[in-house]
C-alpha positions in Angstrom: 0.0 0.0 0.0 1.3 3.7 -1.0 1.4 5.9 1.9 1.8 9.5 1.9 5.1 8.7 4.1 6.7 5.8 2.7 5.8 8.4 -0.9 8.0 10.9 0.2 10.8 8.4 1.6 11.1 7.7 -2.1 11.0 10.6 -3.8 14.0 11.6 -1.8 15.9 8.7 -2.4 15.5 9.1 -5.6 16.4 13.0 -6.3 19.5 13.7 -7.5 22.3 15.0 -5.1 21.8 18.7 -6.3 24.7 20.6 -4.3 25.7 17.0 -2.0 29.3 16.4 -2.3 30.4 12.6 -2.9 31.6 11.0 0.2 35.0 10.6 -1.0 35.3 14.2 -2.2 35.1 15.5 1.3 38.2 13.7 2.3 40.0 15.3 -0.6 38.6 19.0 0.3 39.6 18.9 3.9 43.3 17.8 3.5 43.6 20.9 0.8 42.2 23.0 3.5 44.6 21.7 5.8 47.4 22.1 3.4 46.3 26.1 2.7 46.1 26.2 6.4 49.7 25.1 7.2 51.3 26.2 4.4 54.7 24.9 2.9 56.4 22.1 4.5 60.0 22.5 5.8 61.5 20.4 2.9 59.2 22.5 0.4 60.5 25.9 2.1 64.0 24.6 1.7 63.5 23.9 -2.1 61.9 27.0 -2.8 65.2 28.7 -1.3 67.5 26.3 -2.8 65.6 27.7 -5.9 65.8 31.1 -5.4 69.9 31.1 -4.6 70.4 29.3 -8.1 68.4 31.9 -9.8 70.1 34.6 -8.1 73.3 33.6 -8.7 72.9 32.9 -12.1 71.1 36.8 -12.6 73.5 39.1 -10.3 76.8 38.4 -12.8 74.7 38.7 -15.8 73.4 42.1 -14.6 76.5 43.3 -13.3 78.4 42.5 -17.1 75.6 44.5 -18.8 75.8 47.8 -16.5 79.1 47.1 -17.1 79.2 47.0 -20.6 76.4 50.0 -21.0 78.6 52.2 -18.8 81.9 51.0 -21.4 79.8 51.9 -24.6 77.8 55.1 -23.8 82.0 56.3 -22.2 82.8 55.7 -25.7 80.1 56.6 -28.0 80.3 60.0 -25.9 83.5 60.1 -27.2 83.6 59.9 -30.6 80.5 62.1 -30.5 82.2 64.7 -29.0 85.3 63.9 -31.8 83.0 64.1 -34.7 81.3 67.3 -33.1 84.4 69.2 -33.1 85.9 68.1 -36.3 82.5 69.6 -38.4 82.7 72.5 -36.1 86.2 73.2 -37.0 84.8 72.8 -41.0 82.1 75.3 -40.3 83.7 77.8 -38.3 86.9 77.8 -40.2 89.0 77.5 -37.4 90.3 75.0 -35.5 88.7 73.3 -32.7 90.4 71.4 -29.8 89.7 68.8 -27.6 90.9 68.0 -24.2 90.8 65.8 -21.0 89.0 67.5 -18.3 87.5 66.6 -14.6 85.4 70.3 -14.1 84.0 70.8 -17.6 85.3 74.4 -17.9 88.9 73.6 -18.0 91.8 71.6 -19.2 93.1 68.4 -17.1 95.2 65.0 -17.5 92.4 62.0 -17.3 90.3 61.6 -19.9 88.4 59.2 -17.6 86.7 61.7 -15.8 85.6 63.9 -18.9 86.8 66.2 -21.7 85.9 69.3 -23.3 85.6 70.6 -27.3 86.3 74.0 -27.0 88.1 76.9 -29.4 90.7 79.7 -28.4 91.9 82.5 -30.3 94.9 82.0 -31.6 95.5 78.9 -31.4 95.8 76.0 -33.5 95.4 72.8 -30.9 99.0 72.3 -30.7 99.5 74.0 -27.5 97.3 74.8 -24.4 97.8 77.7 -22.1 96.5 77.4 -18.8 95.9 80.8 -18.5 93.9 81.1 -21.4 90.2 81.7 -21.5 88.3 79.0 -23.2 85.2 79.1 -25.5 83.7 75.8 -24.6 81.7 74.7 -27.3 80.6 71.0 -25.2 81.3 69.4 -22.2 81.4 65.9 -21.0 81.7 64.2 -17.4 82.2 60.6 -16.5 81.4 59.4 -13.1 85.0 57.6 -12.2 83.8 54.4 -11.4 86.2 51.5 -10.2 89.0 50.6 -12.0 87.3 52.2 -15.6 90.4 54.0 -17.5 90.8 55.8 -21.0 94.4 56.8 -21.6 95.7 57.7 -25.0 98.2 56.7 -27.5 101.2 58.5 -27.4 100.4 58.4 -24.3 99.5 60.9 -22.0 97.8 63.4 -24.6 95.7 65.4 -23.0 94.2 67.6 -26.1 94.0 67.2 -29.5 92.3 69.4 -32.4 91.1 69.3 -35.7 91.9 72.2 -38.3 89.8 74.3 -40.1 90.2 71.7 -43.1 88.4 68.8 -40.9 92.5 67.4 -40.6 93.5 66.7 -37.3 96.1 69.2 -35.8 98.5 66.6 -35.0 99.7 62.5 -35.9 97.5 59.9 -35.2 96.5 59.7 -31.8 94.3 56.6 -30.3 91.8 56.5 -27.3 91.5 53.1 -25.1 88.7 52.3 -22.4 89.6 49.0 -20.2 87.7 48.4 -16.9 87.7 45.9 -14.2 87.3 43.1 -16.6 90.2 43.5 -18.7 91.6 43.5 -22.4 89.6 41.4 -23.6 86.7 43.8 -23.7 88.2 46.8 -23.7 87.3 49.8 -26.5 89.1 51.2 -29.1 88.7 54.4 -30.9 91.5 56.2 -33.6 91.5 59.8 -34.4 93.9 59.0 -38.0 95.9 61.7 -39.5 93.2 63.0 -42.0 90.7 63.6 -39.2 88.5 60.6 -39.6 87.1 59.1 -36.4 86.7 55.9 -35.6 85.8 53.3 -33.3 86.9 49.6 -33.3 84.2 47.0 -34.0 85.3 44.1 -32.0 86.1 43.8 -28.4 89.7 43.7 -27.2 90.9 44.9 -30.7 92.0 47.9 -32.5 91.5 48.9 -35.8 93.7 46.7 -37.5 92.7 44.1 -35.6 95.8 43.6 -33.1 95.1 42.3 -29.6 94.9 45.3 -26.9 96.7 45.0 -23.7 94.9 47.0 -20.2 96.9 48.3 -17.3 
């Protein structure tokens, strides 16, 4: 016989579990919660570290070569800037135009590493400097001294140079090279050639020609 109650017994048995979770899910949902709860084991946290320390020590040389080698090729592409700059100036002012070392921007010093300057001076072809004389300073460049970063000269210690009112350099060849802390084999090279042309080497650790360059 059909009763309203035994009815009702089996229409709940046989509704679907709309929003029940299967008895084995629950076992699964409370150990995740337990897991977010406790968060990383010992083992994982030591992984995780381990992980980190490769990582790191793989990046910090990496970053530390490419500062290095921005800081070596803007030095040097300020450079020959600056040489270009004064040699077309000397072509359209027709006069000569110098160049040389300085560590204030307003006057003339010994380093080349700390900065330089392209300035003009009347009477004066570039072959001489008087320290008494008054500048017109056409551009000015610093460099931060950083470490061990040098750019001496060849002959060395030339501290000035010029370029007449031709576009000729004012004087025989005279070369420019950058090292820093990682040696020759990276170093820069840039040639200032008799005729006034400018230029810089294309490979690393090599001059114009192509000959291996040696660094203090």
């Amino acid at each position: 016989m059909f009763t309203e109650e035994s009815g009702t017994s089996h229409v709940l048995e046989t509704m679907p579990a709309v929003g029940r979770v299967a008895p084995g899910k629950n076992v699964d949902i409370v150990r995740h919660a337990e897991v977010l709860q406790h968060g990383l084991t010992l083992m994982e946290l030591l992984v995780t570290i381990a992980i980190a320390a490769v990582l790191m020590a793989v990046a910090i040389p990496n970053f530390s070569a490419a500062m290095l080698n921005e800081r070596a090729a803007s030095q040097v592409s300020s450079l020959v800037t600056s040489l270009d700059y004064a040699r077309s100036e000397a072509v359209k002012r027709d006069a000569s135009v110098c160049v040389c070392a300085s560590a204030n921007g307003s006057t003339c010093g010994t380093d080349w590493s700390q900065g330089w300057l392209v300035y003009t001076i009347t009477g004066s072809d570039c072959t001489t400097v008087n320290p008494g004389a008054s500048l017109n300073v056409l551009n000015s460049v610093m460099q931060p001294q950083s470490g061990s970063n040098t750019l001496t000269t060849n002959p060395a210690n030339t501290t000035y140079l010029g370029f007449l009112q031709s576009g000729m350099a004012g004087q025989a060849q005279v070369s420019f090279k950058y090292c820093d802390s990682r040696g020759a084999a990276v170093a820069r090279y840039v040639e200032v050639n008799p005729i006034g042309r400018v230029q810089a080497a294309p490979a690393l650790g090599k001059n114009i020609a192509g000959v291996a360059l040696t660094c203090p």
